[in-house]
N, C-alpha and C positions, 0 to 999 in steps of 0.2 A: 635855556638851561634844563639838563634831565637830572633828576635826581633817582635814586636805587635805593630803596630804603629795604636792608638788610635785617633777618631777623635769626630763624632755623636755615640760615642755609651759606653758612661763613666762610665763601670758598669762591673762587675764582674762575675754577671750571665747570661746565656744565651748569652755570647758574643763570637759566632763561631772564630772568629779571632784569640782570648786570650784563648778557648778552644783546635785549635789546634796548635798553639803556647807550647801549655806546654802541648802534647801528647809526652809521652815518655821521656827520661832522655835528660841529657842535660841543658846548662843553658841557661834563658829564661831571656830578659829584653825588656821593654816595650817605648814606647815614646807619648810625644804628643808635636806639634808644633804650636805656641803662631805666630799667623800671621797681627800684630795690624794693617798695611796700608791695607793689603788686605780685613781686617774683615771691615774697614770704607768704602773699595770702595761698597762692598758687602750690605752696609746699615745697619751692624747689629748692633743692640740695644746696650747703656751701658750696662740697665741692664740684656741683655741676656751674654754679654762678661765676667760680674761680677760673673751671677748664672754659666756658663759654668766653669770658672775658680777658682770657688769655690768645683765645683766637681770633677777636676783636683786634688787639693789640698787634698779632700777625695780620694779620690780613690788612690794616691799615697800613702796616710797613709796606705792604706788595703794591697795594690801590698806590701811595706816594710814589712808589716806582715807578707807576705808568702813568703820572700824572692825574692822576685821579685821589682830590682831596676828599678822606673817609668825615664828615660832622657826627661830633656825638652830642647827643640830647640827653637830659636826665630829667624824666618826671616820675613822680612818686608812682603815680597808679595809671592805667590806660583813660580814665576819663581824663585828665591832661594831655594827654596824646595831639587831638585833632586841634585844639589851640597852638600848641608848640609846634609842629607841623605847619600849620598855617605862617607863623610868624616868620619859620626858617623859609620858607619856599619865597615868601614876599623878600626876604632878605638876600637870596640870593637871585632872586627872577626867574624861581622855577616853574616852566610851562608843561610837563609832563613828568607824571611820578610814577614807578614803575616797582612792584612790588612781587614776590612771590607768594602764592594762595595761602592762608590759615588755615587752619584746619578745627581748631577751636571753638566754643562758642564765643568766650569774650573776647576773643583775639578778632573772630570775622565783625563783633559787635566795633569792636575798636574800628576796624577798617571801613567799616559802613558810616560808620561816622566824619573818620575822617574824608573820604571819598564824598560825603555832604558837603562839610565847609570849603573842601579846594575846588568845589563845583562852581561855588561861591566868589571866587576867584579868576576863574577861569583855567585853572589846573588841568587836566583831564589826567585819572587814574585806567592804570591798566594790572592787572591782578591775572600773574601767569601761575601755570601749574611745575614748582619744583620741586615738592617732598615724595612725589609718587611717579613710580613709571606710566602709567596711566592715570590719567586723572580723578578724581572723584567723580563717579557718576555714568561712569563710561563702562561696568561693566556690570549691567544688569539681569535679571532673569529677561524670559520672553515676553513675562505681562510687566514689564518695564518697573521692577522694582529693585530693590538690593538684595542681595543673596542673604539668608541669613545661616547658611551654614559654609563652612567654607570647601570643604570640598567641592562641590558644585560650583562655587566663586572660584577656585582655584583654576579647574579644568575652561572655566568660560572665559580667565584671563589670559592663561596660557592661547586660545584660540583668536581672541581680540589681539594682542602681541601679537600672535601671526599675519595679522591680516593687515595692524598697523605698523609697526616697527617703531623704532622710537631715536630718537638724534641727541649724541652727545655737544652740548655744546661748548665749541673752542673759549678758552678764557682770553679776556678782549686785548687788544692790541694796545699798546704805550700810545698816549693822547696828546702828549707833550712832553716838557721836562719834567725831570723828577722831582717830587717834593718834598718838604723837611714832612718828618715825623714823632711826635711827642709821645713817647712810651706814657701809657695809661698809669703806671705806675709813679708817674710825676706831675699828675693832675691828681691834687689834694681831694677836690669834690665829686672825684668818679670814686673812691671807696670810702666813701663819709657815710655811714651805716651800713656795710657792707662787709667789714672787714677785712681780714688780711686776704690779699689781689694773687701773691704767692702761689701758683699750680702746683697741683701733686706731680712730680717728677714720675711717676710709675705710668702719667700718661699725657706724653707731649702731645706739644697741638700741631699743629700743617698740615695742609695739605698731603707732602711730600709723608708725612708718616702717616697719614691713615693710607696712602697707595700700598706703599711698603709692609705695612699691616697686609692690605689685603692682598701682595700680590706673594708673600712667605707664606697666606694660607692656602692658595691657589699652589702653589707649588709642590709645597709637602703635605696636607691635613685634607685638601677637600675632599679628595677620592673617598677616601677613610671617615669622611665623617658622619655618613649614618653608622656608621661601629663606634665610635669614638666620640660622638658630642656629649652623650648623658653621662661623662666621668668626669666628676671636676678634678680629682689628680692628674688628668690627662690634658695637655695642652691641645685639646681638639678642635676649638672652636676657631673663629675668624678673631674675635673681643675689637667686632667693630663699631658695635652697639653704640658707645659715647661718640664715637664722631659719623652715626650717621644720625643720634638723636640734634646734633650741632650743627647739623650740614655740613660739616666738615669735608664728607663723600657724599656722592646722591647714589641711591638705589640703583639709576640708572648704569653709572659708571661701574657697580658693584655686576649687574646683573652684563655688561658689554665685557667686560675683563672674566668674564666665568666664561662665555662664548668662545672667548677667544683662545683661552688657558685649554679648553674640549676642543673645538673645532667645529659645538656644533651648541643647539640649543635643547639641554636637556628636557622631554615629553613625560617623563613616566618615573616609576619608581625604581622602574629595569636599567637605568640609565645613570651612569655615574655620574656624580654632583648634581643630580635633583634633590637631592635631599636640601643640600643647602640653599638650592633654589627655592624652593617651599619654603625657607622661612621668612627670605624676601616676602615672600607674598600674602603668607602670614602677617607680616607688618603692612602692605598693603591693602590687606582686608580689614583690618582695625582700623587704619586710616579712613578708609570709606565710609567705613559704621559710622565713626563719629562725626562723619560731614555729614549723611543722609539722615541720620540718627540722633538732631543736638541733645536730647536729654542724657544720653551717654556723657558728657561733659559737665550735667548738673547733677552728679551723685544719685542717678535713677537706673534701675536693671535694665538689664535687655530685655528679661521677661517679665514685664509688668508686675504680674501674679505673684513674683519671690517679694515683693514690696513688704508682704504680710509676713513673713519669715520671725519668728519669737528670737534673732539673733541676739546675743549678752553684749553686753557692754563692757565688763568687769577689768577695771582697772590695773589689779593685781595680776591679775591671770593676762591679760594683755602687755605689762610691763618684763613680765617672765619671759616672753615668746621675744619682746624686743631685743631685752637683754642677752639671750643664750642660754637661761637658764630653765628652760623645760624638764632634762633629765631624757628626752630622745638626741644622743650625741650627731644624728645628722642635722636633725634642725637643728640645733644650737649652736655648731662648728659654721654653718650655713648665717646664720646670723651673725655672728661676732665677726664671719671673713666679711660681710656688708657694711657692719659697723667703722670695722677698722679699717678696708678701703675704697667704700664707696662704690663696690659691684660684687655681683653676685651671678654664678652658674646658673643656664638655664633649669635645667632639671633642677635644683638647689629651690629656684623658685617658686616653682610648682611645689613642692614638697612643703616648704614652708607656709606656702599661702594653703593648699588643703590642710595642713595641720592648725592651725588660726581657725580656718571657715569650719571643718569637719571637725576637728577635736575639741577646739576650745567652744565652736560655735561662735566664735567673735564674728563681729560684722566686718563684712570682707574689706568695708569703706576703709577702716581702721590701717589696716595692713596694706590697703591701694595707698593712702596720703604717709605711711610709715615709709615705705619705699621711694617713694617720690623725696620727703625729706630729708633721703639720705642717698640715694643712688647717681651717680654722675651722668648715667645714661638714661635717666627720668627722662620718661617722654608718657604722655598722656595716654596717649592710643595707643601706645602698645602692654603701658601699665594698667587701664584699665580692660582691656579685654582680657590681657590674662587672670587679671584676680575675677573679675567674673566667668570666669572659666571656671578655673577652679571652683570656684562659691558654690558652682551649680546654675548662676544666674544668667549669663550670658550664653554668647551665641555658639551654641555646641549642638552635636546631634547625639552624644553620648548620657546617657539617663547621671539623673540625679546621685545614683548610689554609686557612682567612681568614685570612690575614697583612699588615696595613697596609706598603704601601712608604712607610716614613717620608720621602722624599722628593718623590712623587707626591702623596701626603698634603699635604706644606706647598705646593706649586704649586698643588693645588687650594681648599685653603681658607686661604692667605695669599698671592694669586698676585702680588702686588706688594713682599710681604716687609714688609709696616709693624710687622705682631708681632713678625717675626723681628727688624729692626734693632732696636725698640724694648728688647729683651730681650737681646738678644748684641749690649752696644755694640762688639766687635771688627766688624763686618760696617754699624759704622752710615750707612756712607759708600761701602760697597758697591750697584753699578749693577741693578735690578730682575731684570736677564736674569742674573744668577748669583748672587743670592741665595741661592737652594735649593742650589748646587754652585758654593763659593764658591772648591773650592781652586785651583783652575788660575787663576783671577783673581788670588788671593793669591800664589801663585807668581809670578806674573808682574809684581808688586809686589815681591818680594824681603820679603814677608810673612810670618811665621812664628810672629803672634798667636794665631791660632785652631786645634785640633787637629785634624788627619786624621781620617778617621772612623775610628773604634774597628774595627770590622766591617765584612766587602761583604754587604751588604744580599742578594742572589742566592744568595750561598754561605752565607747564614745562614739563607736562610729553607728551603733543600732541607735543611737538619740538622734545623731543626724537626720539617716533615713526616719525616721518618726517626724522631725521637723516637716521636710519637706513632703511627705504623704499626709500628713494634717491638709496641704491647700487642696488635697482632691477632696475632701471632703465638702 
């Protein structure tokens, strides 16, 4: 017996693990493990727990179809992991477990573990690479280290891609008859602390719709979308983020379907849909950081030195920025749209995470695990490189004093305000020309709805730069 132990990667195609899992006769059954204390310490979202465990629920139906029965496991934490493992594999006579790579520290901690006890057994584990078009490791400078800035990783990827190419893989053929299948929702002890199982309807699971997703943006948006990504009134984007943080899509298939929507493999910035290719890779450059790089994963910078940073704590001032209630109407239209449905605009993100790091000076940690507790498309390595981006702390080539002015900011990518009103209904009736600087309008109204801004944006951002030139000292 082979078994497929499924984790980030809930999909049928293109999934090395479950491809070779069911190379050859034999019988094949699959698993996934439901880890509610561990997913809480981890920060992650209801409704990421809800959309993941909804595509559980699919994709089991699909495995039954092809006669491939899905087991699901529930241990609290990953130290349970390699026991429960152990018992199921004895239980079914499984001789070969086939997994796809973590990326994580405690996830690879898990795997090494368990890859110990099934040794023990006589199991043999095999750990393939499916979150990344390249694998971790594979795309080094010359003196064999990791990139730390990404351009240079970008251009070395692009060239590695050429030289290797890369293979979608087919999703596996019917094994036998089909099998009954028990909707998750009628196993009482799959949401016994977890709550309600229910998915946000604004973002179905499948397969078939994350393709559909991706192949309406390839259609209409991608040419356009270096014009068009930093407006979030604008439907610019791919909004594939949640189901490639799920493995819903792999990278792969994202990056073989732009190919082929061109006719060709965008090189350069000259070339239409590199942009959005760039951001593929941008996700694969954070991926790699946090392989090559595990302290990335235990709440440590990229750059050492920012360790010493006098960042605030301040509770109040931290709960304002959560809330929406700063008094700059892009961040706080930008926060309430994450609040109320569990994603947020790129550009949105940046803006809000320099206003935390650079205005309030809040410690960027705060705002990495705030995102993660509430984003459906929470994923580690890409929520962690970017708030160290922003911070100032991570892997950037651009100096410390990039400081977004959170009000030039919303001028330029909501210049009309349809985000802002859509989001801060105090401001919904407010006139285009003071949207961005709404108080002296509100004043003038005898208004006293929406808050003052928290902070002067000028005298907040020379504290910053003061922060950060303190460590030359």
């Amino acid at each position: 017996m082979r078994l497929v132990w499924l984790r980030n990667d809930l999909r049928l195609a293109d999934n090395p693990a479950l491809r070779y899992a069911c190379a050859g006769d034999g019988p094949v059954a699959a698993l996934f493990i439901i880890s509610p204390t561990q997913w809480r310490q981890h920060k992650m979202a209801p409704i990421r727990q809800r959309f993941m465990l909804a595509q559980v629920d699919e994709l089991g139906r699909e495995l039954a179809a092809l006669g491939i029965p899905l087991h699901l496991l529930r241990v609290e934490t990953f130290a349970e992991a390699p026991a429960a493992l152990s018992d199921l594999c004895r239980e079914l006579g499984v001789t070969q477990l086939y997994a796809n790579q973590a990326i994580e520290i405690d996830e690879q901690r898990r795997d090494h573990a368990v890859s110990a006890v099934l040794a023990e057994q006589a199991v043999s584990c095999h750990w393939l690479n499916g979150c990344c078009v390249l694998p971790p490791g594979r795309v080094l400078t010359g003196s064999g280290e990791m990139f730390k800035v990404f351009t240079p990783f970008s251009r070395a990827w692009l060239k590695a891609l050429d030289e290797e190419g890369f293979v979608i893989h087919r999703a596996p053929a019917p094994r036998g008859e089909p099998l009954p299948w028990q909707p998750l929702v009628e196993r009482a002890w799959v949401d016994e602390g977890l709550g309600e199982l229910t998915p946000d309807p604004r973002w179905p699971v499948g397969e078939v719709e994350a393709l559909r997703r991706l192949n309406i943006f390839l259609e209409q948006a991608v040419l356009d979308y270096g014009e068009t990504r930093d407006f979030p009134a604008i439907a610019g984007t791919s909004v594939l983020s949640p189901y490639l943080a799920a493995g819903i899509i792999s990278p792969r298939q994202c990056v073989a379907a732009l190919q082929q929507r061109l006719g060709y493999r965008p090189q350069s910035k000259a070339q239409p849909g590199f942009v959005w290719l760039n951001e593929l890779i941008w996700r694969e450059f954070y991926r790699h950081l946090l392989v090559l790089i595990p302290t990335l994963s235990m709440n440590r910078p990229f750059k050492p030195e920012t360790a010493d940073l006098p960042w605030s704590w301040d509770p109040d001032a931290f709960a304002a920025w959560c809330e929406g209630r700063t008094g700059y109407p892009i961040v706080d239209a930008a926060m309430r749209c994450l609040n109320a449905t569990g994603w947020m605009h790129n550009r949105l993100r940046m803006i809000v995470a320099s206003f935390l790091t650079k205005d309030l000076h809040i410690h960027w940690r705060l705002g990495e695990d705030y995102f993660m507790s509430r984003l459906i498309d929470g994923d580690l390595a890409a929520n962690n490189g970017g708030w160290q981006w922003a911070a100032g702390t991570g892997a950037d080539a651009a100096p410390y004093f990039r400081i977004f002015n959170p009000t030039t900011q919303g001028q330029r990518f909501d210049p009309q305000g349809e985000f802002i009103r859509t989001w801060v209904t105090e401001l919904a009736d407010i006139p285009a020309a003071y949207v961005h600087q709404p108080h002296d309008w509100l004043r003038l109204k005898g208004r006293r709805d929406y808050p003052a801004p928290m902070v002067d944006h000028a005298v907040a951002r020379v504290r910053a730069i003061e922060m950060f030139r303190s460590l030359e000292k």
